[in-house]
Structures are given as C-alpha cells and as structure tokens.
MIZA-175657 format. One record per residue: residue number from 1; residue in one letter; chain; x, y, z of N, C-alpha, C in turn. Coordinates in steps of 0.05 Angstrom, whole numbers. Atoms other than C-alpha are relative to their C-alpha. Example, Ala and Ser with C-alpha at 12.3 -4.5 7.8 and 13.67 -1.06 7.14 Angstrom:
<pts>
PT / 1 / a / A / 18 / -24 / 0 / 246 / -90 / 156 / 18 / 24 / 0
PT / 2 / s / A / -16 / -24 / -1 / 273 / -21 / 143 / -15 / 22 / 14
</pts>
This chain:
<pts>
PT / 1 / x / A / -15 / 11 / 21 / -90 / 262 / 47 / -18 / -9 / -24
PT / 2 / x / A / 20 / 8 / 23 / -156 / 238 / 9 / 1 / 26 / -25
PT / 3 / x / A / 12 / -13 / 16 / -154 / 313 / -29 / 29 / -5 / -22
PT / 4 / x / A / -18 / 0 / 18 / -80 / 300 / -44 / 1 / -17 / -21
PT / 5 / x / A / 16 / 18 / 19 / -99 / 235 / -71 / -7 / -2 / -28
PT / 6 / x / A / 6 / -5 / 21 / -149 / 258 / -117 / 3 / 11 / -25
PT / 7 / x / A / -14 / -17 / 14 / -106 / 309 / -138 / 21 / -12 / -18
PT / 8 / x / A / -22 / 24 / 10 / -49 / 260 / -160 / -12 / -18 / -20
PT / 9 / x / A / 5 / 27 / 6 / -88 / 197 / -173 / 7 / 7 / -37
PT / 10 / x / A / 3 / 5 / 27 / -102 / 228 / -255 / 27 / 3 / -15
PT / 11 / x / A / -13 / 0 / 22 / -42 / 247 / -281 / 18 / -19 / 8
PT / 12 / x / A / -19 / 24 / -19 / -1 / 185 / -232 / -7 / -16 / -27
PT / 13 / x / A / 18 / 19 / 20 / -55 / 144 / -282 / 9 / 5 / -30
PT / 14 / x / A / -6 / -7 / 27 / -36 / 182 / -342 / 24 / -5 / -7
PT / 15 / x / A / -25 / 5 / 6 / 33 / 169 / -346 / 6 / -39 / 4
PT / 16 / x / A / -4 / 22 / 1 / 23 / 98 / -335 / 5 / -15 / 29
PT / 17 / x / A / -16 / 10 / -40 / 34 / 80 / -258 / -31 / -2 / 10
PT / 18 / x / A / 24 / -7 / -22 / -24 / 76 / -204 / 10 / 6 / 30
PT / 19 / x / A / -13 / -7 / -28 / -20 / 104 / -139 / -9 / -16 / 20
PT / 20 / x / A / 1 / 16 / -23 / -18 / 59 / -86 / -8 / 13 / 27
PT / 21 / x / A / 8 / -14 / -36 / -12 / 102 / -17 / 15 / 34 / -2
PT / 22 / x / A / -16 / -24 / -23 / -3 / 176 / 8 / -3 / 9 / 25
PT / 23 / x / A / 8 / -3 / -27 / 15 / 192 / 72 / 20 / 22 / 9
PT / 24 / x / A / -19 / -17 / -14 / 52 / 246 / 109 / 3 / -7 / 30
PT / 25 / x / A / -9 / 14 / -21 / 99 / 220 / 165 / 20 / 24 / 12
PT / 26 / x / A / -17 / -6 / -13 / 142 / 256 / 216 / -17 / 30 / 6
PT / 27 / x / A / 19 / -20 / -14 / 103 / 315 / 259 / 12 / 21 / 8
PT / 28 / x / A / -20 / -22 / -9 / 160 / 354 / 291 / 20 / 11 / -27
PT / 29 / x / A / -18 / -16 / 19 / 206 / 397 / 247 / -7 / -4 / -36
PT / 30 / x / A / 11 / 4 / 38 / 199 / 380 / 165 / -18 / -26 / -1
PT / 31 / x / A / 18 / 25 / -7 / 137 / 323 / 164 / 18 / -7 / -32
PT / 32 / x / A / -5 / 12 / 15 / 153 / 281 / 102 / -24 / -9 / -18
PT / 33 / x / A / 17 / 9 / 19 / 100 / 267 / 39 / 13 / -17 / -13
PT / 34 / x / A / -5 / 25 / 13 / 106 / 202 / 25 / -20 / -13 / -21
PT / 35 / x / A / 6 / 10 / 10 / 80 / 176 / -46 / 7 / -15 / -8
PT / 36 / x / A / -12 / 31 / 17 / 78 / 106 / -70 / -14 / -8 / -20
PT / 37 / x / A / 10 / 18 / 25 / 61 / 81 / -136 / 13 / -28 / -8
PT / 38 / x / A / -6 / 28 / 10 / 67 / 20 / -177 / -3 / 6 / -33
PT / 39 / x / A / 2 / 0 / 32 / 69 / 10 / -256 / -23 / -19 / -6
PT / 40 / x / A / 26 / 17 / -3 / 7 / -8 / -281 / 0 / -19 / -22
PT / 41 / x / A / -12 / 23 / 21 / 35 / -61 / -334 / 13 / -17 / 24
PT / 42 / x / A / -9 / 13 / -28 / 66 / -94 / -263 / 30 / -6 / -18
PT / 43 / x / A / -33 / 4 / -8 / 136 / -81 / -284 / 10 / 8 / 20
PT / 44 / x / A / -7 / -25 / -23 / 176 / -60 / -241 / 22 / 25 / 3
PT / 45 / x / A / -2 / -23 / -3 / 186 / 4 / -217 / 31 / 10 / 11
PT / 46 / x / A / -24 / -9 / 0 / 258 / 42 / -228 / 5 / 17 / 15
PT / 47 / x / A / -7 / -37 / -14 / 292 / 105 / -200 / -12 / 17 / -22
PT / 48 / x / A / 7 / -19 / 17 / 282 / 135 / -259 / -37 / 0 / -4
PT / 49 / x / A / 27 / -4 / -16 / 207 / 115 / -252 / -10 / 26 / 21
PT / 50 / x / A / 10 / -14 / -16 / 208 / 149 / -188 / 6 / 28 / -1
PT / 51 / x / A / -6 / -26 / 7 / 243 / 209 / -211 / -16 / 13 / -15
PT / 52 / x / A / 27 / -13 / 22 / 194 / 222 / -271 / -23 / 7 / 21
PT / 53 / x / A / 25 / -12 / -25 / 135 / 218 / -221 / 6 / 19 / 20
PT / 54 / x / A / -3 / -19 / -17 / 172 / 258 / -174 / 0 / 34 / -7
PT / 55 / x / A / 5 / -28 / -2 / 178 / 318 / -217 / -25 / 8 / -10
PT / 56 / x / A / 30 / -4 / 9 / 107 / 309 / -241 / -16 / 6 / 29
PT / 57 / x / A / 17 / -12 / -17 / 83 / 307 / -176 / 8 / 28 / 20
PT / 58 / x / A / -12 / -28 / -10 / 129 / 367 / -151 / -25 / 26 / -7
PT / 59 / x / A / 13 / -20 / 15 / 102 / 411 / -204 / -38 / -3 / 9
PT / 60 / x / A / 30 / -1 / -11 / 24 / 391 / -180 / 0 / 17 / 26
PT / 61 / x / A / -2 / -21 / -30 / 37 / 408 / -109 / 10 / 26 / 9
PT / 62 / x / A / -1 / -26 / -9 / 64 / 473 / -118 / -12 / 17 / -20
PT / 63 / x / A / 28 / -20 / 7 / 11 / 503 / -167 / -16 / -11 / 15
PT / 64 / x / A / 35 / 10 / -22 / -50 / 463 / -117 / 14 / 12 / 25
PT / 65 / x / A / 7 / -4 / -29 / -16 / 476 / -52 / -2 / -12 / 12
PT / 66 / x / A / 31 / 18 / -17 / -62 / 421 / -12 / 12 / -2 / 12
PT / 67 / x / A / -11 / 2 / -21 / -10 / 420 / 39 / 20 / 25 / 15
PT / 68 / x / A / -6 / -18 / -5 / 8 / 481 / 79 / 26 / -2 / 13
PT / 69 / x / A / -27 / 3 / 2 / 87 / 496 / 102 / 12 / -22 / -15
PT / 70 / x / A / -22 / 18 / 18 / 145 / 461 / 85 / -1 / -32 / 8
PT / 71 / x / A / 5 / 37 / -6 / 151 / 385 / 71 / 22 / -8 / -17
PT / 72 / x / A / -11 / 7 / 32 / 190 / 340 / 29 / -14 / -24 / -8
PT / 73 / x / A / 14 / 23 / 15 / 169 / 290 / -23 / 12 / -14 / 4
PT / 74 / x / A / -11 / 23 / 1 / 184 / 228 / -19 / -8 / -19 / -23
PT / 75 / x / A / 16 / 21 / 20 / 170 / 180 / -82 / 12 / -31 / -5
PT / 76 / x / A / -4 / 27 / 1 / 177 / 106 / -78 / -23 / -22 / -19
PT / 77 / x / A / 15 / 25 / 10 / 154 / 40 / -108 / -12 / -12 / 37
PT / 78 / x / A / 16 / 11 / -25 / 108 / -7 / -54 / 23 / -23 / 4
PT / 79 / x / A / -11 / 22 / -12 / 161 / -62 / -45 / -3 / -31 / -3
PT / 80 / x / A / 12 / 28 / -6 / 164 / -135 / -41 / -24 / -6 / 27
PT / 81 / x / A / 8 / 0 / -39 / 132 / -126 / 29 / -19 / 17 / 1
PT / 82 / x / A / 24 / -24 / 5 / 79 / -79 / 2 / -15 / 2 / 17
PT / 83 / x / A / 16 / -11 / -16 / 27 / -38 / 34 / -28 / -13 / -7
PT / 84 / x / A / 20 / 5 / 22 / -44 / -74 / 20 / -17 / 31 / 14
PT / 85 / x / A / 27 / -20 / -7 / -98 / -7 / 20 / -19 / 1 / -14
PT / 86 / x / A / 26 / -5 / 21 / -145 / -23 / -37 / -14 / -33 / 4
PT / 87 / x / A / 6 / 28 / -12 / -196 / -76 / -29 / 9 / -21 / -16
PT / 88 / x / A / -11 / 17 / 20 / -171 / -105 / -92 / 32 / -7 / 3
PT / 89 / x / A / -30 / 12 / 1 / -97 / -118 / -67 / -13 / -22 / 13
PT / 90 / x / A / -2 / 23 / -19 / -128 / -163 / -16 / -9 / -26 / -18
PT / 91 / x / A / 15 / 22 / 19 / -160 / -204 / -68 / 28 / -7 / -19
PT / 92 / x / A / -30 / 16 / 18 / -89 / -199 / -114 / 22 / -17 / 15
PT / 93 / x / A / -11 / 16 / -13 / -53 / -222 / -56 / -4 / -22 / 17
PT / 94 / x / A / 18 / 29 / -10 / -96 / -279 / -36 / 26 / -24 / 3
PT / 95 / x / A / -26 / 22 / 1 / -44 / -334 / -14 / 29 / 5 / 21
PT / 96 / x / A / -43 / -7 / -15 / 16 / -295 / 19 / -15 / 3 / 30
PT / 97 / x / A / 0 / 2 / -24 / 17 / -283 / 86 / 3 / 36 / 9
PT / 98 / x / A / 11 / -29 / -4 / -4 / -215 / 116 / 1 / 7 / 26
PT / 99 / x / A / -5 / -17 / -28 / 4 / -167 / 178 / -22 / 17 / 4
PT / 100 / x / A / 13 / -11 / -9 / -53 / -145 / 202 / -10 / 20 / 27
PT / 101 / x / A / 6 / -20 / -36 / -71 / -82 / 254 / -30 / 16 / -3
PT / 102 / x / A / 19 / -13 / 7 / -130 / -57 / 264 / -11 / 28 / 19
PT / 103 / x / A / -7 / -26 / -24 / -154 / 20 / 297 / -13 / -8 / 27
PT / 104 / x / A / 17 / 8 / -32 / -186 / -15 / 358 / -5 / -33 / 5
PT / 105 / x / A / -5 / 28 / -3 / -178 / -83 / 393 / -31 / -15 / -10
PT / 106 / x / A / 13 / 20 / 8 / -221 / -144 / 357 / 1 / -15 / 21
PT / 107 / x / A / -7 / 26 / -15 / -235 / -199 / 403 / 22 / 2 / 17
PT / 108 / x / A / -20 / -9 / -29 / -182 / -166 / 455 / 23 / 3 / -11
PT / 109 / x / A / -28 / 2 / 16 / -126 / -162 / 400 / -3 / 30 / -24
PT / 110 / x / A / -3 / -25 / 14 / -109 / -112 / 347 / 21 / -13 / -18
PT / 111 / x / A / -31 / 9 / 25 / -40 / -145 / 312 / -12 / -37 / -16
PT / 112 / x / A / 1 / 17 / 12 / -69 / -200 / 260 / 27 / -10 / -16
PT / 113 / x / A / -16 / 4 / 17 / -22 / -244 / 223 / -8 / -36 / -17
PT / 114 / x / A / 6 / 35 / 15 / -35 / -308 / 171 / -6 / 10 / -32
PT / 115 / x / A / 2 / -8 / 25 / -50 / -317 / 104 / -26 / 3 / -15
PT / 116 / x / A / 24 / -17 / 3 / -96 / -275 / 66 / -11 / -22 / -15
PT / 117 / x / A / 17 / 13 / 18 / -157 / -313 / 38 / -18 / 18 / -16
PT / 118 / x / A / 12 / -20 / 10 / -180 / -254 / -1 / -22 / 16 / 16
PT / 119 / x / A / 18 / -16 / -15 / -252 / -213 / 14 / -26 / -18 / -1
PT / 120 / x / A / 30 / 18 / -16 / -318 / -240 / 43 / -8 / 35 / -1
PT / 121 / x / A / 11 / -13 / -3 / -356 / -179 / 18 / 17 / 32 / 6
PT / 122 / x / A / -23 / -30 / -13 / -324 / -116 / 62 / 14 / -9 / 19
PT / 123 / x / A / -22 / 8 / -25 / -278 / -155 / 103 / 14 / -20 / -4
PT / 124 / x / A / -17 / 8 / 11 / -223 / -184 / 91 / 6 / -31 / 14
PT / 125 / x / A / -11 / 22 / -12 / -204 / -261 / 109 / 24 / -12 / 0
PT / 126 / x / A / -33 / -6 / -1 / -142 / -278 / 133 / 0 / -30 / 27
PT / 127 / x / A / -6 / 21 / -14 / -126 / -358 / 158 / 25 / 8 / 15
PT / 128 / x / A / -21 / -26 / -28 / -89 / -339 / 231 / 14 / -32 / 4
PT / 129 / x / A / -14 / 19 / -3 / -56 / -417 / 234 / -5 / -19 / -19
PT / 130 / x / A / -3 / 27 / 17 / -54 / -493 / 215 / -20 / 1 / 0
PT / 131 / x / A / 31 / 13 / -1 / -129 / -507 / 231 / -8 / 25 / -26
PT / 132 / x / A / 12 / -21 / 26 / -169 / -484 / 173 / -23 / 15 / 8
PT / 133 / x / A / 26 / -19 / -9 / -233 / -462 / 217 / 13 / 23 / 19
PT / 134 / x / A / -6 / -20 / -13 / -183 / -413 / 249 / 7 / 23 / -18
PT / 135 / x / A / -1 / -18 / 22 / -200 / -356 / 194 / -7 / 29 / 20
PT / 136 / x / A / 6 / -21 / -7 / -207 / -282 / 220 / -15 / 11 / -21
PT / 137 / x / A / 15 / -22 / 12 / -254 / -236 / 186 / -1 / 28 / 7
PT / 138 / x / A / -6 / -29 / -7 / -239 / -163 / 194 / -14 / 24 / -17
PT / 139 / x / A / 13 / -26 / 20 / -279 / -102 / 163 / 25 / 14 / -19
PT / 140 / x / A / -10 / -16 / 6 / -237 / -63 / 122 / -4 / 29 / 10
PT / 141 / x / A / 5 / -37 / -6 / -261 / 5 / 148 / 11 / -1 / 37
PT / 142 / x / A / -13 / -3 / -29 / -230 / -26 / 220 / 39 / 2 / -2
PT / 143 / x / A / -31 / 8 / -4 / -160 / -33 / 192 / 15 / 40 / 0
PT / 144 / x / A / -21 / -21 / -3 / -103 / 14 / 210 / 20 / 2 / -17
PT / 145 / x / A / -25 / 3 / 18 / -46 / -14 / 171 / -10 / -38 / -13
PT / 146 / x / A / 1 / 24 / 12 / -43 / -74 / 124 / 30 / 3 / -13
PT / 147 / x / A / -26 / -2 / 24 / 26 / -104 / 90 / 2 / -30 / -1
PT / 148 / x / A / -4 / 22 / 11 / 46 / -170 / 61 / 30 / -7 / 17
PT / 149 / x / A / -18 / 10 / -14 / 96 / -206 / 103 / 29 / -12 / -17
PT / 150 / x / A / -23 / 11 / 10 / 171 / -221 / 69 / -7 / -31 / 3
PT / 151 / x / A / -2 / 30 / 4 / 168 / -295 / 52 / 13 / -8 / -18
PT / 152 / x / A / -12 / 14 / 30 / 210 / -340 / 7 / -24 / -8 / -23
PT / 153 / x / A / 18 / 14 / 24 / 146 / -358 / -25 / -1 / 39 / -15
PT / 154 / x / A / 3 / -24 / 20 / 130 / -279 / -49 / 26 / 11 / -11
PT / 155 / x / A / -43 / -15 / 8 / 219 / -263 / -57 / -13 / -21 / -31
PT / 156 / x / A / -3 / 8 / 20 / 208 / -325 / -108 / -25 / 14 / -22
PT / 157 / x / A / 22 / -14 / 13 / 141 / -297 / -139 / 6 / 31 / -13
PT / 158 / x / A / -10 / -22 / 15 / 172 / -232 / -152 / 22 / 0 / -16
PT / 159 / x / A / -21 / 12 / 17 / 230 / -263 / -173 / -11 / -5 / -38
PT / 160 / x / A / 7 / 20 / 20 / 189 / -302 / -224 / -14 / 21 / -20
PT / 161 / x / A / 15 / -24 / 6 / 152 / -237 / -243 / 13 / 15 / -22
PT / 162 / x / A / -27 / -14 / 21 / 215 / -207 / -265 / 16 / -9 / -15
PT / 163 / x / A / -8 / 21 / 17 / 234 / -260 / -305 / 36 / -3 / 13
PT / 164 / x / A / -30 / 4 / -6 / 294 / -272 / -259 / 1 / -30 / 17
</pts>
C-alpha cells in the first residue's frame, strides 16, 4: 500500500486534503481499497469532498494500475473516532483517550487503552489509568492499529471545531 500511497499522496495534497490511511480490506471475492483523507484547512470533510477525490483517485489507479484484479474504492473522511498513523496525530491528539494494539504482546498484553500524552521521541505515551506513574510507552514501529476512542470530551471538541 506504501506505492499506492505515494502515488496518491501528491495530487490528494494538491487539491487541498491530506491523506490520512490506505488500506485494502476483505481477501475473499472483491477486496475493498479503502482511502481516507482529511481537509487540510481542518474543515470538515463532505460527500461531495469524497466524491471529488474519488474521481481523482479513480482516474490515477487506472492509468498506474498498482493494484492487480478487481477492487472497489472506497473514499471516506477519518471520523470523530479517527485512525491515529502519523507520528504527528499522536502529538495533535495529545489529551483524548486512545486504543491501542500493538503486532506482538508488550509486557504480556497487546490491547492498550488511556489517554495519549503525545511522543517521547519514537514512541508514543499513553497514561493507562488514575495514577500518573502508570504511563505506557510504546514504539511506534510496534503498533498495529491506533484510533482515538469516542468521548463526550472529543463529540464536544469537534462540535466546537465546527462551530456548532
């Protein structure tokens, strides 16, 4: 997915958006290419948003190719409940509360959850309760999935975002 990526990221950028995540999901019968962007002015992101990018990135993937048989696109915004994958979300979302997994058990575990205290370098810190010396530190190059946990504190924050 890194070549589709690269392939995307400039004209995603050019039109004003940044790309957040691609991934292709579902293995048996039609897999699914799933891209997610965001607006890089942090409005937020429409249908018609996703429709413009969708036929921009149509038209890429079938002059490039980079993915052999059939698929479909998928084009979305990241959500209130977003995906974090750049080291710099973990630093924008410093404060909320986070779901952490990582590809191989830590300390006998694998499912983190608390709230992110941004990055310590290449690894991400992330208070796991009440006590404040109970901080996890995790590499980034061990994580599997990262996402921001639904909370009334981030519903009102996006709320407040959107001037609603």
């Amino acid at each position: 997915m890194a070549r589709v990526e690269r392939m995307l990221s400039p004209s995603i950028e050019d039109m004003g958006y940044a790309l957040v995540r691609v991934r292709m999901t579902g293995g048996k019968g039609r897999p699914t290419l799933q891209v997610m962007a965001e607006r890089q002015d942090a409005g937020e992101m429409t249908v018609d948003d996703c429709a413009s990018l969708s036929r921009v990135i149509s038209a890429l993937l079938d002059v490039e190719e980079p993915i052999p048989g059939a698929y479909t696109l998928e084009v979305s915004s990241p959500g209130i409940d977003r995906p974090l994958v750049r080291p710099a979300d973990f630093e924008r979302f410093a404060g909320y509360e986070a779901k952490l997994e990582t590809a191989r058990p830590i300390a006998g575990r694998r499912r983190f959850r608390g709230k992110l205290l941004g990055l310590a370098g290449d690894r991400v810190r992330l208070a796991l309760g009440g006590d404040a010396a109970d901080v996890a530190e995790i590499a980034l190059a061990e994580l599997a999935e990262a996402k921001l946990v639904l909370t009334d504190a981030l519903i009102r924050e996006s709320l407040k975002q959107r001037g609603g």
